[in-house]
N, C-alpha and C positions, 0 to 999 in steps of 0.2 A: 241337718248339718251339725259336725259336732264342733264346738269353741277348743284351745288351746287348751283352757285349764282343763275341761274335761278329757280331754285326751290325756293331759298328765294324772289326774286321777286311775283313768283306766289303764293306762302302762305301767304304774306304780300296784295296780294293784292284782295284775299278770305279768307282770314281767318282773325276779327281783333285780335289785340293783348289779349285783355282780354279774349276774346274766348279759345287764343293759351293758356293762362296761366292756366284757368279752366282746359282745357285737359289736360294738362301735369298733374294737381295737382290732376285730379277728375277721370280721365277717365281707369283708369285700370280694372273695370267692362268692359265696352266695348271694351276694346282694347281682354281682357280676353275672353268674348264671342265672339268672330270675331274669335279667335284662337279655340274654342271649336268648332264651326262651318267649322273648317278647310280652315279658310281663314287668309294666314299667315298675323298677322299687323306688318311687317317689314320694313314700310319704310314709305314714307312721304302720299303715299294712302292710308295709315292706319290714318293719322290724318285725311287726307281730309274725309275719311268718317265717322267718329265719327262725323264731325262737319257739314257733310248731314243730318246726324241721327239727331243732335239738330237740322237743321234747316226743317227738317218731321217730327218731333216732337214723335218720336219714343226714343229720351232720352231726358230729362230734361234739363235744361240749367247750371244745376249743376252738367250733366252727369250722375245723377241717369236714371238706364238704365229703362226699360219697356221689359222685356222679352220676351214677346209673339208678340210683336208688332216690335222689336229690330228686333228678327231672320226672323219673314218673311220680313222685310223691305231686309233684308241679304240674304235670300236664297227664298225666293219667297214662302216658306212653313210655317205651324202650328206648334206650338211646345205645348206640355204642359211640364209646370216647376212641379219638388217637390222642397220645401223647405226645408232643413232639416238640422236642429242641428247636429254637428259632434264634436269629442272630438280628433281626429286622422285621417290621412289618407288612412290608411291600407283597408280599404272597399274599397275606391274609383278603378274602373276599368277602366272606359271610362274618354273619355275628360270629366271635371269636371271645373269649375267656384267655389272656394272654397274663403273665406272673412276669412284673418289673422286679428286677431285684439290685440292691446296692446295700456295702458293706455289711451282708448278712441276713439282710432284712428283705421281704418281699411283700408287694403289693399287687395287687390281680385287676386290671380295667377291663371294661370290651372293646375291641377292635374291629372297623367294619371295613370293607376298603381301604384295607393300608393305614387307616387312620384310628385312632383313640377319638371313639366316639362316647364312651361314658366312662368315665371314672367316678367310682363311689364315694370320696372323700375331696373335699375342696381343693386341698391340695397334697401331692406326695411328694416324699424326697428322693423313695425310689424311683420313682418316675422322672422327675426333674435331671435327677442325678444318676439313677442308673441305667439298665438295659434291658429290654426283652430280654429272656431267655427260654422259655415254654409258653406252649399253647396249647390247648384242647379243644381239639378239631369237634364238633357234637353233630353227628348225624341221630336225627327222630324215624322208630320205625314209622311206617305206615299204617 
């Protein structure tokens, strides 16, 4: 079992700091996909791999993700994405990667049944305050 501090030792000394900052700021796409993929990102092996993924280059260094490229790097499979304009979440049935967005700004949770079942951040203001507007439907080949 590892303690607190040493996980800050070992994040400090893979991950630099501007890295750490982008994910925190940027990376709720990925942290969002991870979870649609049913890989809970609860804990500090959820940054470390966000920041494999930038450094395989399957997400951007601005943490814009690469979808088809993201999940097999994740699950070792094909995916094809829909993209699709939404105005509400009542459609949504399956794990869902859905983008809130307000005054500019946007935030990505998962959707399960109609409902915002994880959000990557405590709290958002896009979400509070804005609206669905996309979602990416993820079907896994077989």
């Amino acid at each position: 079992m590892k303690t607190p501090q040493s996980l800050a030792i070992e994040i400090k000394d893979t991950i630099k700091p501007e890295r750490m900052e982008t994910i925190g700021k940027y990376g709720c796409c990925a942290f969002v996909l991870m979870w649609c993929l049913g890989i809970e990102p609860d804990d500090i092996d959820a940054v470390k791999t966000v920041n494999n993924m930038i450094n395989a280059g399957v997400i951007e260094k601005d943490c814009t993700v690469k979808w088809a490229d993201a999940a097999a790097y994740l699950t070792g499979r094909k995916i094809t994405v829909e993209f699709k304009d939404i105005k509400d979440l009542r459609g949504i049935k399956e794990r869902t990667p859905v983008r809130y967005d307000y005054k500019g700004k946007g935030h990505w949770v998962g959707v399960e049944n109609g409902m915002i079942k994880f959000n990557p951040l405590v709290y958002s203001q896009c979400v509070d305050k804005g609206r669905p507007t996309t979602a990416r439907i993820i079907k896994l080949s077989k």
